[in-house]
Every structure is written in structure tokens, then in C-alpha cells.
C-alpha positions as CSV (number, residue, x, y, z in Angstrom):
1,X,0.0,0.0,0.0
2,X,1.5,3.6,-0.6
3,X,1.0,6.0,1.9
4,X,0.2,9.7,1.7
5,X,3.8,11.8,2.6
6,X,2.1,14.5,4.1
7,X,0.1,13.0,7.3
8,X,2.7,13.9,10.0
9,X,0.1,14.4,12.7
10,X,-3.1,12.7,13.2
11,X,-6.2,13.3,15.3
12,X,-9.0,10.0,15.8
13,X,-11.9,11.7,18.0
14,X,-13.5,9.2,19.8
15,X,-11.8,6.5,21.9
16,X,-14.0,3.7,21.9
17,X,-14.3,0.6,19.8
18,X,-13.6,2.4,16.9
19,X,-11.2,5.1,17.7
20,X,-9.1,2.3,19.5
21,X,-9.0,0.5,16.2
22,X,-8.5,3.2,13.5
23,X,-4.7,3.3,15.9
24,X,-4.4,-0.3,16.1
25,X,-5.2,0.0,11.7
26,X,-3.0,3.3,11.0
27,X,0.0,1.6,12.8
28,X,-0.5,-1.5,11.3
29,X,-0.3,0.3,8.1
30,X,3.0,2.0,8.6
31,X,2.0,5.1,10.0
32,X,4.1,6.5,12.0
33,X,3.5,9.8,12.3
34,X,2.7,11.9,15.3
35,X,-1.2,10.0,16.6
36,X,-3.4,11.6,19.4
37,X,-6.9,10.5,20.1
38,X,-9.5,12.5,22.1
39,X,-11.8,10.7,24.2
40,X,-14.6,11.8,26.5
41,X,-15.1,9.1,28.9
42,X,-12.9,9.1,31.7
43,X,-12.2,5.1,30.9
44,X,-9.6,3.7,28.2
45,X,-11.0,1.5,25.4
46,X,-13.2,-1.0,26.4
47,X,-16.2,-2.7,24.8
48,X,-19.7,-2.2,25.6
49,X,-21.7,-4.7,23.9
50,X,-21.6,-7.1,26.8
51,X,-22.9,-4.7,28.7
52,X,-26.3,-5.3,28.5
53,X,-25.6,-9.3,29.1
54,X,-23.0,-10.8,30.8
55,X,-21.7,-7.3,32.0
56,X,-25.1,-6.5,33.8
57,X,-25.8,-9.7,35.4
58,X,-22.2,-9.7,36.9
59,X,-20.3,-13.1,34.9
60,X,-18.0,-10.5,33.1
61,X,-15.7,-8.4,35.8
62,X,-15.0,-4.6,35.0
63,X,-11.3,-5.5,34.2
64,X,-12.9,-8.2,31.1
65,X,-14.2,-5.4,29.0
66,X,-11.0,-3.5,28.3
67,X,-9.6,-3.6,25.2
68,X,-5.7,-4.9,24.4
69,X,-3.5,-2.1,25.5
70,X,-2.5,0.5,22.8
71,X,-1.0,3.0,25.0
72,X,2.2,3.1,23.3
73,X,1.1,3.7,19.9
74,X,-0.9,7.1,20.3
75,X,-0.9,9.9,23.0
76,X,-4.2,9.2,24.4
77,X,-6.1,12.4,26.1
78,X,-8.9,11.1,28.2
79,X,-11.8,13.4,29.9
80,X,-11.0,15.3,27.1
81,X,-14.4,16.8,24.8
82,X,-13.7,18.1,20.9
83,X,-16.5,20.9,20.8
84,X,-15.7,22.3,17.1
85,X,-14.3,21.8,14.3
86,X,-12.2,24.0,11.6
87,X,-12.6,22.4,8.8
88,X,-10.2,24.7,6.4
89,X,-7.9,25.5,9.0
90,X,-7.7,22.1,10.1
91,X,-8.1,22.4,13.9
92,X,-9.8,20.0,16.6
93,X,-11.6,22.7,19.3
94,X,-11.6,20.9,22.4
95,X,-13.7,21.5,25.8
96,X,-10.4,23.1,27.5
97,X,-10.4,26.2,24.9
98,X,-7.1,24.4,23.3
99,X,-7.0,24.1,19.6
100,X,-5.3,20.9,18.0
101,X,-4.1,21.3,14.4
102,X,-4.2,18.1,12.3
103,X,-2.8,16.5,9.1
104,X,-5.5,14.1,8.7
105,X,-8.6,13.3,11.5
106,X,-10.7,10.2,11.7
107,X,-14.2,10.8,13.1
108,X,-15.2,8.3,15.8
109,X,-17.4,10.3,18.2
110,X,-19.5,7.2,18.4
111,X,-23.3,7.6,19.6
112,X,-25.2,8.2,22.8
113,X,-28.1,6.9,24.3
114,X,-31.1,8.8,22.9
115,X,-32.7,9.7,26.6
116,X,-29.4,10.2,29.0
117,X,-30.4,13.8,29.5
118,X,-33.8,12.6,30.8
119,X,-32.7,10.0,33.3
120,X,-29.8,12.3,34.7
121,X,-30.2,13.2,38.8
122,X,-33.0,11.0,38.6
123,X,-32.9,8.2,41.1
124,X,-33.3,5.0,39.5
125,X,-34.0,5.9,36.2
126,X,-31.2,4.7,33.9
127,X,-29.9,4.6,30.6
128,X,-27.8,1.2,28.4
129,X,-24.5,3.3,27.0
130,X,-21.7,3.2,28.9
131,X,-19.9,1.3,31.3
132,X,-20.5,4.1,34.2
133,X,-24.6,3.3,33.0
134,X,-24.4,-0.6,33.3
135,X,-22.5,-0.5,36.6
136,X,-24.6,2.1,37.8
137,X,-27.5,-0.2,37.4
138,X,-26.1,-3.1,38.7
139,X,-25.4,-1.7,41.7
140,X,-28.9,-0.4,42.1
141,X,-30.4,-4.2,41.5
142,X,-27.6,-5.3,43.9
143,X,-29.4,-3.9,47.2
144,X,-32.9,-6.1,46.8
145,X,-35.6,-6.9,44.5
146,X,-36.8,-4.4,42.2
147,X,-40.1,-3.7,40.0
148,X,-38.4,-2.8,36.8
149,X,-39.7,-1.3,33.7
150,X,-37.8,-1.3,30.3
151,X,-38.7,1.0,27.3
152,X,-38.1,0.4,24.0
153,X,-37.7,-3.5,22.8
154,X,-35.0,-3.2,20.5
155,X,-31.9,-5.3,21.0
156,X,-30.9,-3.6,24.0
157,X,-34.2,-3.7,25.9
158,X,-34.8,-7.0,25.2
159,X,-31.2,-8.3,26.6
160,X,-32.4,-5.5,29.6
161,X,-35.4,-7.2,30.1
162,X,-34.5,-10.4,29.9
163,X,-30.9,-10.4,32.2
164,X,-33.2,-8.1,35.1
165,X,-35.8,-10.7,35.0
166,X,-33.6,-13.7,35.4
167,X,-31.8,-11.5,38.1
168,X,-35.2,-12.6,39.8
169,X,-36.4,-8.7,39.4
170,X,-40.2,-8.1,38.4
171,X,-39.7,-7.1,34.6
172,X,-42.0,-5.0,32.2
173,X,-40.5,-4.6,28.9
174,X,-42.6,-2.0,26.6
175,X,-42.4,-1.2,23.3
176,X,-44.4,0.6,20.3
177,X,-44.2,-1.9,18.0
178,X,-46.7,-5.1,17.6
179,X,-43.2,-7.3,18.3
180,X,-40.3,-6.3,20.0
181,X,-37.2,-7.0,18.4
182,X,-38.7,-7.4,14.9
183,X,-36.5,-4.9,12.8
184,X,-33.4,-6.5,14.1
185,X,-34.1,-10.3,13.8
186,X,-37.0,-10.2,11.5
187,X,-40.3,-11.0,12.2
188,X,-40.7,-15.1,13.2
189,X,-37.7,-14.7,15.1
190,X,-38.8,-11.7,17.1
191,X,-42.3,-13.4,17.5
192,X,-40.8,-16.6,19.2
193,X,-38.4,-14.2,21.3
194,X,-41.9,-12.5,22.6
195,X,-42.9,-16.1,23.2
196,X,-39.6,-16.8,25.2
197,X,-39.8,-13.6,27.4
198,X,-43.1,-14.3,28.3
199,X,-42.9,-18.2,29.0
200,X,-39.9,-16.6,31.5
201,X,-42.6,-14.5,33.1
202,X,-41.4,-11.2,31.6
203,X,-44.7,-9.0,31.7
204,X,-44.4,-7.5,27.6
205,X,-47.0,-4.5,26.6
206,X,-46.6,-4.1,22.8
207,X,-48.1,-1.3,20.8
208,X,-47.7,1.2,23.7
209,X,-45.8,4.3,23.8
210,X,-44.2,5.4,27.1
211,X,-44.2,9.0,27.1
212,X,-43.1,10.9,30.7
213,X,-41.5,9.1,33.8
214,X,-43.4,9.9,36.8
215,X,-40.7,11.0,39.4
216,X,-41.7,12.4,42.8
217,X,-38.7,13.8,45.4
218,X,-36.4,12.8,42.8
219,X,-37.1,9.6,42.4
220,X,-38.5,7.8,39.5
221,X,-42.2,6.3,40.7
222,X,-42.8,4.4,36.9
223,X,-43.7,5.8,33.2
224,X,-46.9,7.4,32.2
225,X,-48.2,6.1,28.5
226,X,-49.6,7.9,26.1
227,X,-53.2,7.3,27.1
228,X,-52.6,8.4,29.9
229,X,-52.3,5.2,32.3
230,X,-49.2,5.4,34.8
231,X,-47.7,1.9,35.1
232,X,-45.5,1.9,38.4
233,X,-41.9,1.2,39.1
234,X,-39.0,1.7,41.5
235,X,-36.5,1.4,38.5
236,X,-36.7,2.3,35.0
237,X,-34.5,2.0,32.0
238,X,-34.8,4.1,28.9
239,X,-33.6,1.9,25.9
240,X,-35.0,4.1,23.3
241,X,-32.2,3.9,20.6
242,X,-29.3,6.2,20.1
243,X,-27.9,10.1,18.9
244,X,-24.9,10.2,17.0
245,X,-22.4,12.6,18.6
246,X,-22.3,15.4,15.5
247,X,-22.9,18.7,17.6
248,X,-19.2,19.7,17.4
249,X,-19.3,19.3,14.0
250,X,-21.7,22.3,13.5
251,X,-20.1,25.4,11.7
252,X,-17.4,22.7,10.0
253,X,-18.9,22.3,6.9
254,X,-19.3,18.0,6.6
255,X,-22.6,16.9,5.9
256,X,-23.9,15.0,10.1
257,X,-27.8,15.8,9.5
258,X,-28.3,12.3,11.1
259,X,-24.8,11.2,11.7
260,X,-21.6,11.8,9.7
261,X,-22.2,11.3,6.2
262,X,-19.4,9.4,4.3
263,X,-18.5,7.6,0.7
264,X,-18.3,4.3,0.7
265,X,-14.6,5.0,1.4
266,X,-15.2,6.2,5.3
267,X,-14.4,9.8,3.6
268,X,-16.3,12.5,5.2
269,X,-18.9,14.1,2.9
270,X,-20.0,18.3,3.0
271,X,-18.9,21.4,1.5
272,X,-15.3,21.0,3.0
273,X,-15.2,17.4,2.6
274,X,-11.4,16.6,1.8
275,X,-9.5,13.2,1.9
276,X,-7.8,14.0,4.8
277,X,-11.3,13.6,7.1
278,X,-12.8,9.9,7.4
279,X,-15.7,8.4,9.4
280,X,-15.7,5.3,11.4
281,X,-18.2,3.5,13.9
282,X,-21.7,4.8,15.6
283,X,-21.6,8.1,13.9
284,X,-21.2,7.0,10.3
285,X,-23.8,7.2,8.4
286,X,-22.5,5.4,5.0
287,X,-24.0,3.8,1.9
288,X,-24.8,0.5,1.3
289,X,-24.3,-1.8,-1.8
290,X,-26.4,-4.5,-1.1
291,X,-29.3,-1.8,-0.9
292,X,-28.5,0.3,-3.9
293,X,-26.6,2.5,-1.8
294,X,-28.9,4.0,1.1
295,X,-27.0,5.2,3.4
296,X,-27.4,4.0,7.2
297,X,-25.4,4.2,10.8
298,X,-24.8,0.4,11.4
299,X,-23.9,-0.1,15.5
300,X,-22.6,-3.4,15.4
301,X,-19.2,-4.4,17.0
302,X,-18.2,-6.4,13.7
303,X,-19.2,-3.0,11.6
304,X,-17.5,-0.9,13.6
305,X,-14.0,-3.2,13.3
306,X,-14.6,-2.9,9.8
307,X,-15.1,0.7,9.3
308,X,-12.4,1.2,11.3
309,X,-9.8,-0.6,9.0
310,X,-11.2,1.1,5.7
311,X,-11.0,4.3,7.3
312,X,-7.4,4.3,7.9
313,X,-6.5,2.7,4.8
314,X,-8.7,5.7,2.9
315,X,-6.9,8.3,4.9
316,X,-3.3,7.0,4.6
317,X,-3.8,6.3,0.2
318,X,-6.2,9.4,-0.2
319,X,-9.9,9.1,-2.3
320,X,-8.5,8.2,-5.4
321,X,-6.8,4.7,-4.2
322,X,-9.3,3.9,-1.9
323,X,-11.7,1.1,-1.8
324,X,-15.3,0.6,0.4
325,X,-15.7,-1.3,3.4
326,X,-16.6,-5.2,1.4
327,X,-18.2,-6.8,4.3
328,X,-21.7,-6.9,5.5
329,X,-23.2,-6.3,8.9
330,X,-23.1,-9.4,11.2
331,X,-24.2,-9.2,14.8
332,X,-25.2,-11.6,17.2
333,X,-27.4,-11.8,20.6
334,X,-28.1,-14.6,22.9
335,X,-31.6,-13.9,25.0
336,X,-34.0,-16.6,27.2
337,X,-31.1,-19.4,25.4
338,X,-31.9,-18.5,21.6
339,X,-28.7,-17.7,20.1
340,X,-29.5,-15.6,17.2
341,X,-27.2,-14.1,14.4
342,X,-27.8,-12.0,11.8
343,X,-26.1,-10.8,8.3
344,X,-27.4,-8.4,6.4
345,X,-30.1,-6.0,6.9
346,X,-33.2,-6.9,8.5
347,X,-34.4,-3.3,9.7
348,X,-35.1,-2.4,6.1
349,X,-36.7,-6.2,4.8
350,X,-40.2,-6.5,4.0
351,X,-40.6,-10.3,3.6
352,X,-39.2,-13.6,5.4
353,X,-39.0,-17.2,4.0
354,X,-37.6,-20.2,6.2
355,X,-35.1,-21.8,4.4
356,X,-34.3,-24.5,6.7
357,X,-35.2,-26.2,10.5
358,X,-38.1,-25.0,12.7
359,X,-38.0,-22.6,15.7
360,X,-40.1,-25.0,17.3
361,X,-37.2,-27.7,16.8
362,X,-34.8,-24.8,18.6
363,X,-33.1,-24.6,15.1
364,X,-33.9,-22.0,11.9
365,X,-32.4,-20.6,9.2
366,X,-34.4,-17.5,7.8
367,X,-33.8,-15.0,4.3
368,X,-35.7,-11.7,4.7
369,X,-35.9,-9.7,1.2
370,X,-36.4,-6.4,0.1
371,X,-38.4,-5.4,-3.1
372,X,-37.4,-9.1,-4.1
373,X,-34.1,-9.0,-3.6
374,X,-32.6,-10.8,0.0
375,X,-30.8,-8.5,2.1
376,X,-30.5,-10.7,5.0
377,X,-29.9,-13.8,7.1
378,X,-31.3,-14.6,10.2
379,X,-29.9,-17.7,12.8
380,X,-31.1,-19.8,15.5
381,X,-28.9,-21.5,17.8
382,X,-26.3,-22.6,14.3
383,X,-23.1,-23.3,13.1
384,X,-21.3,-20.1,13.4
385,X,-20.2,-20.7,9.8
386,X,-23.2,-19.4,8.7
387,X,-22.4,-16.0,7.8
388,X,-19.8,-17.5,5.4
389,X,-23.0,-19.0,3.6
390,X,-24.8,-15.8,4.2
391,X,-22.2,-13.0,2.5
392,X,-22.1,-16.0,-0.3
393,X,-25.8,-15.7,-0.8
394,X,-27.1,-12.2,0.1
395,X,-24.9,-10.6,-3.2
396,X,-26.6,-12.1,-6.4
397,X,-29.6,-13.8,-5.3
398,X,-33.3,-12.6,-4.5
399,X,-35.6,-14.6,-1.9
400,X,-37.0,-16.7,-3.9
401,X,-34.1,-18.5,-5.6
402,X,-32.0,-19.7,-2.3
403,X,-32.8,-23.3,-1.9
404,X,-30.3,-24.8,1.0
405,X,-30.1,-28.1,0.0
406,X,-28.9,-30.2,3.2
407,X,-28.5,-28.7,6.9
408,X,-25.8,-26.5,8.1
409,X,-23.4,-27.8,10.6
410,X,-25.0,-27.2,13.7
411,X,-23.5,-27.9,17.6
């Protein structure tokens, strides 16, 4: 690969998953120019997507979510906030006043949980982000038994829901939607998930909108619904989806209307956009191949990983050498025992077809399409090979061509 001559000094904002691996990627590349990253936690790299599982019901310790050390490849400024952005005069504002010039910056600001303003000085009202959120909760379920409600049934709530209740907590989860879960597993998935939260005695209210807490002396007393009906609760958690972290790019002239926009090269996209700016992680918001090039913020720990290797790659060859991120979106969830995992797209799919197994044999295999064309695969409890098979399929066939001829290997 040749490298660009004149990066001497580069700035990754944002050190999370993805900030921690655009270093890991630039150095890996031969970089070796002068590498700071800006982080606002307080915390070094560490990853939160157990957080909601293993984290939260206490068979992960604190010390098991930090990521491999990469201390001596960057100067790493933690408690540290960029609030602005020059653009032209190619400057990182940060919280202190300080101005930090920059050869080339990668953008990894990440996202943050949707309500945290709401829940703050709120006694147990909580949020799903951060590490500082999930051992904040814990130690509130730690003291004794707790009625617990959880809004919003995406992933996140459901792995809430679902860890609290078998924490031996009485659980509501409640969600807008008819089925919780549905636009990340696709919909006979998420309906046997509603079955399995329900056989666990997890109370679920679907089609219901939570609109206010209810707090009294400080303390959250449950959530008041949108007709009006006040369902009560010593403990509530807001798991209402995510903000990407633009604000500090107001003024800079990049495109962030609902995250950073990018190519399909991780390079920033506005009026200023230049090859020296890339994107990466939770605040990307990047086109898609598969889907004819709609552009969407993918927070997955496999995406971010991903994003974070093309956008070092693109910032060290420039825009012309560059190529897109070639892998698809793969996450995975375990909840109630039903290990799911998913390729692909299923927020955007408007039809399923079961391709092999039965959920009511504990093992499936699903396609979901789009406009005839399958943009995703969806798992139970197999091989994990199967996203090999999946990124094999999901390219050049629509969902009513894949016929999978014998089983998968399953355990």
C-alpha cells in the first residue's frame, strides 16, 4: 500500500471501539507519524456490547471489558471533549479552549443513548450506553428486588429485560411496535423471542408508547403512557435507541444531518469534505451496496471493526486509491437461550422465508428480502459458519431463488 507523505500528525476523535481501532489500523499500516486520540469518557477503550448481558448480570468483571492495550502507539487524552471543528484551518476545538491542528482526522465520536439527558439526577432511572450506565444499574439491582420497567424493545431492551428478570427482578419490557425486536431479527424470530420472554414470566406490553417518567422527590415512581395510564416502578431504563455525537461538527462544513455522512470509502462528505477527514463506527452514516446505496449508521461491534480498518486505509492512500468497506453487517445476541445471528439488513426487509429447520425444533435458518431482492440472514442457535454461507448468498440472489439443499453444521 503507498502512503500519503504529508500526514505527520493525526487526530482520531472518539476512543471507543472504533477510535481504538482506526490506531491499532493506521500503525498496522505503517504510519508512524505523530497519533493523538481524544476521548470523552474518563475510561480507556473498552467494549460495551456485553454490557447489556454478561456485564449486567455480573459473569463479566470490569477489568474483562478492556480492550488490548495500545498506549504506546498514540498519545491518548482522556476526559477530554472536541466541541468544534475547523474544517479549512484544520483544527480540533476541544472543551479546554485548546486548539489541536491536524494532518488528517478520523471521526469516531460514536453515539449516545437517545434519553441520558432525561434519566440524569434522577434516582433509579437509567440509561444502556456506557460502562459508568451498566455498573450504575447493577449496583442499584444489587441492594434487593426491584419492579423494573424497560422501554423500547430493540436489542438492548430485550437483553435488559430479559438479564433483570432472570436477576429474579419483576420485569416489564414496553415497546411501540406489535413485536419487539422485529426490525433487528426479523419478524418469526422476534415473534418466538416475545414467546420466550413471556414463557420466562417477563410481563411485555406491545403497541404502547411510554411518554413521561413519573418521578416524585427525585425519584423515578414508573412511566406514564400515552393514554394516559401510569404503570409503576421503583426502576426504570430508557432503551429508546441512540444520537450520533455530531454537535461539534456544527459550523465545520461536513454533511452530520443524522450522523456523519461518508463515501463508501469512510471519507467525510459536505462542503469541506477533503480526503484528509474519514468516518468510522456509531456516527457514520455510509451507503450500502447491497441496498443500492442507502445510506445508514450500522452499530454493530463487527461494523464498527470494519469501518475502522477502511478508514485508515482511505486516509493513509487518499480518495483516489481507496476502496469501500466489502463486508456486510453481522451481529449476534443470545436472550431466554436462543442464540440468534444476523447478516445483512433486516431493519429495512419487508418479507421472510424459512429456508431450513423449525423454531419450534430450537433450530432456523431465515432470508428476509427487500423489493425481491434478500438482504438478510437470520440464525437460530447454528453453526457459526453461517455468515460464510450468508455473504455467499445475500450478493446475487433474490428470496426466492436460495434453496439450501442439506442442513448447516450445527453444535
Amino acid at each position: 500500500m503507498t502512503l500519503r507523505r504529508d500526514l505527520s500528525r493525526v487526530v482520531v476523535v472518539g476512543a471507543s471501539l472504533a477510535g481504538h481501532r482506526a490506531v491499532q489500523s493506521l500503525r498496522r499500516a505503517g504510519y508512524a507519524g505523530y497519533l493523538t486520540v481524544i476521548g470523552e469518557e474518563r475510561h480507556s477503550p473498552y467494549d460495551r456490547f456485553p454490557l447489556s448481558k454478561r456485564f449486567l448480570d455480573r459473569s463479566l468483571r470490569r477489568d474483562q471489558l478492556d480492550l488490548a492495550p495500545a498506549a504506546h502507539e498514540a498519545i491518548w487524552r482522556l476526559s477530554s471533549r472536541a466541541v468544534g471543528l475547523d474544517a479549512v484551518g484544520r483544527e480540533v476545538v476541544l472543551d479546554s479552549g485548546e486548539r489541536l491542528p491536524y494532518d488528517g482526522l478520523v471521526v469516531a465520536t460514536g453515539a449516545r443513548a437517545r434519553d441520558a439527558d432525561r434519566v440524569d439526577r434522577v434516582s433509579g432511572a437509567f440509561v444502556m450506553r456506557t460502562v459508568d450506565d451498566a455498573e450504575a444499574l447493577r449496583r442499584h439491582l444489587k441492594t434487593q428486588h426491584r419492579h423494573v420497567l424497560v422501554v423500547g424493545g430493540g436489542l438492548i431492551g430485550a437483553e435488559v429485560a430479559a438479564t433483570v428478570n432472570a436477576g429474579g427482578h419483576r420485569t416489564v419490557l414496553i415497546d411501540p411496535g406489535e413485536v419487539p425486536t422485529s426490525r433487528a431479527l426479523g419478524h418469526p424470530v422476534a415473534e418466538h423471542l416475545l414467546d420466550l420472554h413471556r414463557a420466562a414470566g417477563l410481563t411485555v406490553l406491545t403497541g404502547e408508547r411510554a411518554e413521561d417518567l413519573v418521578i416524585s422527590d427525585g425519584a423515578v415512581r414508573g412511566v406514564r403512557l400515552r393514554d394516559g395510564n401510569v404503570w409503576r416502578a421503583d426502576t426504570v431504563v430508557l432503551a429508546t435507541g441512540t444520537t450520533p455525537n455530531v454537535e461539534w461538527l456544527e459550523g465545520s462544513g461536513l454533511d452530520f444531518a443524522a450522523g456523519l455522512r461518508c463515501t463508501a470509502t469512510l471519507h467525510a462528505s459536505g462542503a469541506v469534505a477533503d480526503e484528509r477527514i474519514v468516518g468510522a463506527g456509531d456516527v457514520a452514516l455510509v451507503p450500502q451496496s447491497l441496498l443500492a446505496g442507502l445510506p445508514l449508521r450500522l452499530e454493530s461491534w463487527a461494523s464498527t471493526l470494519a469501518q475502522a480498518d477502511v478508514a485508515a486505509k482511505s486516509l493513509l492512500q487518499g480518495r483516489v486509491d481507496s476502496q469501500g468497506c466489502p463486508t456486510l453487517p453481522t451481529y449476534a445476541t443470545t436472550i431466554h437461550g436462543l442464540r440468534a445471528r444476523v447478516v445483512g439488513y433486516p431493519q429495512v426487509a419487508d418479507t421472510t422465508r424459512l429456508l431450513w429447520g423449525s423454531l419450534r425444533d430450537g433450530q432456523a435458518l431465515f432470508v428476509l428480502g427487500r423489493c425481491g431482492q434478500a438482504v438478510g440472514v437470520v440464525s437460530v442457535n447454528v453453526h457459526e459458519a453461517l455468515p460464510d454461507l450468508a455473504r455467499q448468498l445475500l450478493p446475487r440472489v433474490g428470496t426466492g431463488d436460495i434453496v439450501l439443499r442439506s442442513a448447516p453444521d450445527s453444535h
